[in-house]
N, C-alpha and C positions, 0 to 999 in steps of 0.2 A: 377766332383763329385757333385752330387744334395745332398743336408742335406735338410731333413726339419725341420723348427723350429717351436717345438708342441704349441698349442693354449692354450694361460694360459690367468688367468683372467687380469688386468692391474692393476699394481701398487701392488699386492699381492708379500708377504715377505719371504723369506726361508731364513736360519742363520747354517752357521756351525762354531765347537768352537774348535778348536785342544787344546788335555789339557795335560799337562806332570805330569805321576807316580815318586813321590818323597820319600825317608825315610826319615820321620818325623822329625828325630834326626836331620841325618847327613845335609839331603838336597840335598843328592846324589840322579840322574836320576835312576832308577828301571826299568827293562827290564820286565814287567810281565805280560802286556798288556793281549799276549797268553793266559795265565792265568785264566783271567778275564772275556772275550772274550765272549769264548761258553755260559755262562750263560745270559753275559749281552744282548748277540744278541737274546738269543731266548724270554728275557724277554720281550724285545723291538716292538716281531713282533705285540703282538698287541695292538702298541702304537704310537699316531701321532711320536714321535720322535726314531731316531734312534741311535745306541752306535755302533761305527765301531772301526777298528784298521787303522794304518798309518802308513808310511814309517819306523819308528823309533818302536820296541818292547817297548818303555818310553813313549808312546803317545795314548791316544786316543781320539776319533773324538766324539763328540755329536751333532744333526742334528735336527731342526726341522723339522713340516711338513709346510705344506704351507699354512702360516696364511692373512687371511685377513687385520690384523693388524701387526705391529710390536708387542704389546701387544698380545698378540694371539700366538706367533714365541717365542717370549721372555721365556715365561708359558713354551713350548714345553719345550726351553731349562731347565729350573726352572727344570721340570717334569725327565727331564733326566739326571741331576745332581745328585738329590736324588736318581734314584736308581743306580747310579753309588758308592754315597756315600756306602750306605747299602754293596758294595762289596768292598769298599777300606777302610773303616772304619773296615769291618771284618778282611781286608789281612794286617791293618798296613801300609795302605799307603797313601799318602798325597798326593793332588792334587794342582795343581798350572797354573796359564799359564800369558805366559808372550812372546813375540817375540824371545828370546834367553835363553838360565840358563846359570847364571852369570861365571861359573867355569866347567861345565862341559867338558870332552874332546869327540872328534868324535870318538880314534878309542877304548874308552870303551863301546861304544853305539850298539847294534846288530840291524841289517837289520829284519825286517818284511818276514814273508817264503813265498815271494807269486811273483808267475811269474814277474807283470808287475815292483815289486819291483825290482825283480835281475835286471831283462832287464835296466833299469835304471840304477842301480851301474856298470853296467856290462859296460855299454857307458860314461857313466858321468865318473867313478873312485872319485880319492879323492874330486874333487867338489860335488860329489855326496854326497859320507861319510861325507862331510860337514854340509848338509843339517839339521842340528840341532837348526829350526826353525817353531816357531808354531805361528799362525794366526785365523784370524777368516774370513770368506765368505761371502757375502750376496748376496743373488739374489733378482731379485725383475721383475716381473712378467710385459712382455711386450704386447701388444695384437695383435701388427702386425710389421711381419719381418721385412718391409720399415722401420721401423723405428729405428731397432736396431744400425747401424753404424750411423746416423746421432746422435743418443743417445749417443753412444759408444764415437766420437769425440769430442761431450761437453765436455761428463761427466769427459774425464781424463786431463782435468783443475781442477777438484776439487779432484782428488788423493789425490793431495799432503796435501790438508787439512786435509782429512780423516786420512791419512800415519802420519801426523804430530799430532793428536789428540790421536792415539793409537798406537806410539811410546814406545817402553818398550823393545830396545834390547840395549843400553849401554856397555853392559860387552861382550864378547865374548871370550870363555876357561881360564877365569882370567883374564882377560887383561881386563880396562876401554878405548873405542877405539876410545872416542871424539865424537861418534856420537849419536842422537837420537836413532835410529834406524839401527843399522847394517845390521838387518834381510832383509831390503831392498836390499842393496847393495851384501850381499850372494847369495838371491833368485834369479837375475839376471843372475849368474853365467850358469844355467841349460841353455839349448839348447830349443828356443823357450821361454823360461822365460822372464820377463819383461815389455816394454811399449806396448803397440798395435801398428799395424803397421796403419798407417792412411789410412783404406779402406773407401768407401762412402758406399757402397752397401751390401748386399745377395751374389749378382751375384760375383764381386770382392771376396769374402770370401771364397765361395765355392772354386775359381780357386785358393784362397791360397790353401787350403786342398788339393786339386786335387796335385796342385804342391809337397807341403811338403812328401802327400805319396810317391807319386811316386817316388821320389829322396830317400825315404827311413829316414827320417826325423820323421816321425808319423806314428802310427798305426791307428790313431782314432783322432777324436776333442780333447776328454780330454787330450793328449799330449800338446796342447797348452796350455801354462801355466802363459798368460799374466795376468798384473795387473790385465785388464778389460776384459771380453770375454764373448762371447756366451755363455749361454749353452743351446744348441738347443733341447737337449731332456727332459728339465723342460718347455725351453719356456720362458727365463729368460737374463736377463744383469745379470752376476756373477762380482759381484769387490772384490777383493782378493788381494788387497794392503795393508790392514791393519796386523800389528803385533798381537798378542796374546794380551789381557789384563785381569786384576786384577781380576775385577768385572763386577758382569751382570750389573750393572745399565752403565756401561762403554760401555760396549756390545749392549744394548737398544739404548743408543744415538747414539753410530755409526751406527746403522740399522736404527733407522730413519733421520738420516741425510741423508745417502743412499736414503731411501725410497721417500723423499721429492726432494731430486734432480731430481732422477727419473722423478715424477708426474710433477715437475717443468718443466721442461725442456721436458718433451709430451706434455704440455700441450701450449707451445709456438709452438711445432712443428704443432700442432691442426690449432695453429694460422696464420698456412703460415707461420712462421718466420721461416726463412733458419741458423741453428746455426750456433756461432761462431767455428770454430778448430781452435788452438794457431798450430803454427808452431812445428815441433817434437824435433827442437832442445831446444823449451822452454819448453815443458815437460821434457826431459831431465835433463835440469839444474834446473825446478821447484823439481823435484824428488831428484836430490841431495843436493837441500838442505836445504828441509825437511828432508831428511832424518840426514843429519849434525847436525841441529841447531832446529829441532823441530816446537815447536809451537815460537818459536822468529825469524823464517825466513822472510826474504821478498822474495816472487812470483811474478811470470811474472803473470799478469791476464789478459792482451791483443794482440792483435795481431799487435798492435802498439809498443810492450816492454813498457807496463805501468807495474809501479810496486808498491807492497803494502805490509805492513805489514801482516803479515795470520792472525794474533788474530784480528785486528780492521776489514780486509778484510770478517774471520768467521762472525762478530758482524753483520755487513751489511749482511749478508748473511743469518742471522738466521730472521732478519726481513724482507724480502723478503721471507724466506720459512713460514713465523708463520701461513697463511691463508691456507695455504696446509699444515699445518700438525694438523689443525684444523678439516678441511676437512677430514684427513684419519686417525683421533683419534689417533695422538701419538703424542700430543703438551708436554704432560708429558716428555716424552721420549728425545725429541727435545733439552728438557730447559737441559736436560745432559750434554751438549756440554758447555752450558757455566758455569758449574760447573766443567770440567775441564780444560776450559782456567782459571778460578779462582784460582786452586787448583793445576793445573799443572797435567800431564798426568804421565803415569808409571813409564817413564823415570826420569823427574825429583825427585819424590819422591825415586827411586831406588839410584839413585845418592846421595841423602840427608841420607840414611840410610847409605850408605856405608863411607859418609864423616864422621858420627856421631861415626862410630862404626869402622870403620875401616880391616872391616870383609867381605868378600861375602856371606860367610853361613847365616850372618846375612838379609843379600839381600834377599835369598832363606826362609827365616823364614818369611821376612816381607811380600813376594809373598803369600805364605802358609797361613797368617793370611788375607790382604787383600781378599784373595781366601773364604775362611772359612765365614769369617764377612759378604763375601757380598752375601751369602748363606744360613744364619744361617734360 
């Protein structure tokens, strides 16, 4: 199977934000999306950003177009909020996003009316119906194929930071389940979900695809629904590890940490320097336990099993990116990151409300207002 992967400019940004329809009061998921839909999509067409629907009727998607900057991507989003607002604010409903809601159950939740969705439940079943998790995407703009897998094999040593920085699934249908982020541990469930497989090349990729159809596996690329992946028809690394979070400014620094690893790591490869891949079984265990223990994990960060704190490991990290993110105007964006190893990420602040209050609606209210505040 030949793919080709479209020619995008380099190191350019695209950001998607899954966001859950809430009742205001209760805090209860809202299946209205449908609803909403027709007007928001045709408001959208002529606008850098786009307003879709998602596997869940309680959800939907806002998209930027493909910015130059993360600041640029950021706005799109900014720009698609608002007139989201205008139509949830009219219908009485509250928006929210977060990697899981704290109390909701799967089989009150209705499927989305659309082919590729049933096909989906229809294979998957209750793992599917599970699927009561929202995220955000970032792509970030490659300028040639060679170099996507060798990208692709760095960059998912640094998942678990990203995974761990925007952590915000804790609770799962009422239940607190010990973890940072659950949503991890769910998303995997899906057929082709998860790590990447450690391909080197194009060529190797294609013969995954070739294979996966054939056996009846996939219809198309986007059935692949790894952490890190192609997406060959933007012309982009898409990393889709991240859970849902609170606020854009949350949102900003994940997209330029993204962004900079990226440019980081082209730009070694620029250098002749043949990167590092940690072995699959240390992404693995890097990914669980991130996903467990958050941003207090310690990571494999070599290929020797050196291991490190994430938060001091991040600190070194953001001073080695500070020149490139000078370079591609999101040094603002950047210093995000260490405003929520300060402050703690979703998770822990969702955890503190609920210790305080003793409540999950509470949880849902404090999402609501986070959400709100950081959009006003």
């Amino acid at each position: 199977m030949t793919i080709r992967f479209a020619d995008s400019a380099r190191s350019t940004v695209g950001i998607e934000w899954e966001l859950m329809l809430a009742d205001p009061t209760t805090g209860d998921l809202v299946g209205r999306a449908p609803e909403l839909l027709d007007e928001l999509e045709a408001d959208s067409v002529h606008e850098r950003h786009t307003v879709t629907g998602e596997l869940l009727t309680n959800t939907i998607e806002v998209t930027s177009g493909v910015g130059s900057t993360v600041g640029e991507a950021v706005d799109d989003i900014a720009a698609a909020i608002r007139m989201v607002r205008r139509s949830t604010d009219y219908a009485g409903i509250a928006l929210l996003s977060a990697g899981s809601h704290p109390f909701a159950q799967w089989y009150d939740q209705r499927v989305s009316d659309k082919t590729r969705y049933r096909t989906l439940i229809e294979r998957t079943q209750w793992w599917g119906r599970n699927m009561m998790i929202w995220g955000i995407h970032v792509h970030v703009g490659v300028e040639d194929p060679a170099k996507v897998f060798p990208l692709i094999g760095a960059l998912t040593a640094y998942l678990p930071h990203l995974q761990a920085l925007a952590a915000s699934s804790p609770f799962w249908a009422g239940e607190r389940t010990g973890y940072a982020s659950n949503r991890a541990l769910v998303f995997q469930q899906l057929p082709t979900a998860g790590l990447p497989w450690p391909l080197h090349t194009w060529e190797e990729y294609e013969r995954y695809l070739s294979d996966m159809a054939h056996t009846g596996v996939i219809a198309d690329a986007t059935e692949v629904r790894w952490d890190i992946r192609p997406a060959p028809h933007w012309g982009t690394i898409e990393i889709r590890a991240c859970d849902g979070v609170p606020t854009l400014a949350e949102l900003a620094a994940l997209a330029a940490l993204t962004q900079c690893l990226v440019e980081h790591l082209s730009r070694r490869i620029d250098a002749g320097e043949r990167l590092e891949m940690l072995q699959p079984w240390f992404h693995r265990e890097n990914k669980w336990r991130t996903a467990r223990y958050g941003i207090h994990a310690d990571v494999i960060v070599s290929s020797g099993g050196e291991q490190r704190a994430l938060g001091a490991h991040l600190a070194e990290l953001l001073a080695i990116l500070a020149p490139v993110a000078r370079d591609l105007g999101c040094s603002e964006e950047l210093a995000g990151v260490s405003h929520i190893l300060d402050h703690g990420p979703s998770y822990a602040r969702q955890l503190a409300v609920a210790e305080e209050t003793g409540e999950l609606r509470e949880v849902v209210q404090h999402l609501i207002h986070e959400f709100d505040a950081g959009h006003a």
